[in-house]
N, C-alpha and C positions, 0 to 999 in steps of 0.2 A: 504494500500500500504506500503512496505516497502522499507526503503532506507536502502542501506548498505554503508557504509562511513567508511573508514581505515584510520588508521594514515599513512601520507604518511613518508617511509623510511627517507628521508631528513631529515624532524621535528622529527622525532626517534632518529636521529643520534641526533644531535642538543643538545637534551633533555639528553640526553646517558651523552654527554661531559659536560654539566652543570651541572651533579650531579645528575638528576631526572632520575636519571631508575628505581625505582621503579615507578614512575607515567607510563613510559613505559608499563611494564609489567604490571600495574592494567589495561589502556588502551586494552592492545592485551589479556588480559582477559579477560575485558567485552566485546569486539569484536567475541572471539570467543564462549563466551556465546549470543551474539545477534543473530550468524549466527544460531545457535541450535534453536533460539526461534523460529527465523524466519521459520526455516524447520518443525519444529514443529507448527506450524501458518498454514503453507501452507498447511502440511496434517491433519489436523482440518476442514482447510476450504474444502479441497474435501471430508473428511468424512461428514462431516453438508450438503454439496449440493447432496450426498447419500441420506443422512437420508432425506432431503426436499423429495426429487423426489420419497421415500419409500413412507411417509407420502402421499403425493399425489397420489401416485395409490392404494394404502389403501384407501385415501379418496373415490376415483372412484371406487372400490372394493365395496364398502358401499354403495353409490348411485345406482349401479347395481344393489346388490342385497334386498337391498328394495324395487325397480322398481319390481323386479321380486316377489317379496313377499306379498305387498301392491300397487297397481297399479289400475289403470283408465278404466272401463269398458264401454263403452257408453256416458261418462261424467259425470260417479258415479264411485266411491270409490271400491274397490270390493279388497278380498281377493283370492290371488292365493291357492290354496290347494296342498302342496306340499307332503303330505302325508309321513313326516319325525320326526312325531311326538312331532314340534315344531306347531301343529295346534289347539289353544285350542277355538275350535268354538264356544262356548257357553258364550264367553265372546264378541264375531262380533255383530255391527251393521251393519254390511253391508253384500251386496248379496258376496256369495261362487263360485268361479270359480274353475270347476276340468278337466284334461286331461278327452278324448275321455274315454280312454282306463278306467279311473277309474270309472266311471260312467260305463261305462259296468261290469266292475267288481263288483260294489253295487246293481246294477239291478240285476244281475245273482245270487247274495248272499240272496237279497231279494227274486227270484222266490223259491231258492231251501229250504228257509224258509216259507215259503208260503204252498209249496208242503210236504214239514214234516209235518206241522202243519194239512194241511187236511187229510194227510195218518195214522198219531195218532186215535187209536179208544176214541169213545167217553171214556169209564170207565177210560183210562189211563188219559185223562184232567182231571176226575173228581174222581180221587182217596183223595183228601184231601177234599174234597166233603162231602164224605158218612160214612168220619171217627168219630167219637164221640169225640176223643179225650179221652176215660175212657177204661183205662186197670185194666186187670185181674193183682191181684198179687198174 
């Protein structure tokens, strides 16, 4: 809290006629340096109760998205798969959770690999097969 307190004109005069003006004028000096601090204080303090309230939805920013990241599946632990290539699954113990949509995308990738691999004639799997390894030079 701040208090502002001036010298009242009266006791200015007073001081004036006994010889002390310069104590005056260091007074209305330091007064109008207090008034600066003060305003400077004041917007300090609404910049800091900014920066609090930032901090804090930042904070909630973070709790969301590790909810959304790492979260509760059944009352097990389980990774969301957000397929952002921040998913490095072979470091997870726990079960993988993925959209509808991505799992159809893997199963569909899986058939049409699947389906190359039986449409490949045999001699083409087994070209490194039947090679020797020993050239002619």
């Amino acid at each position: 809290m701040i208090v502002k307190k001036e010298l009242p004109d009266k006791i200015a005069q007073q001081l004036n006629k006994a010889g002390f003006g310069h104590v005056v004028k260091y007074i209305k000096k330091i007064e109008t340096n207090n008034m600066s601090l003060a305003q400077m204080l004041t917007k300090s303090e609404i910049v800091k109760a900014d920066l609090i309230r930032e901090c804090e939805q930042h904070e909630n920013d973070i709790r969301d998205l590790e909810c959304i990241k790492f979260t509760r599946f059944n009352d097990d632990e389980c990774w969301i798969f957000q397929d952002d290539g921040e998913d490095y699954l072979e470091s997870l113990v726990c079960p993988v959770v993925l959209s509808k949509d991505k799992l159809i995308d893997l199963l569909s990738y899986r058939e049409q690999f699947r389906n190359q691999q039986q449409t490949q004639p045999d001699n083409v799997n087994n070209v490194n097969n039947t090679h020797t390894g020993d050239r002619d030079i």
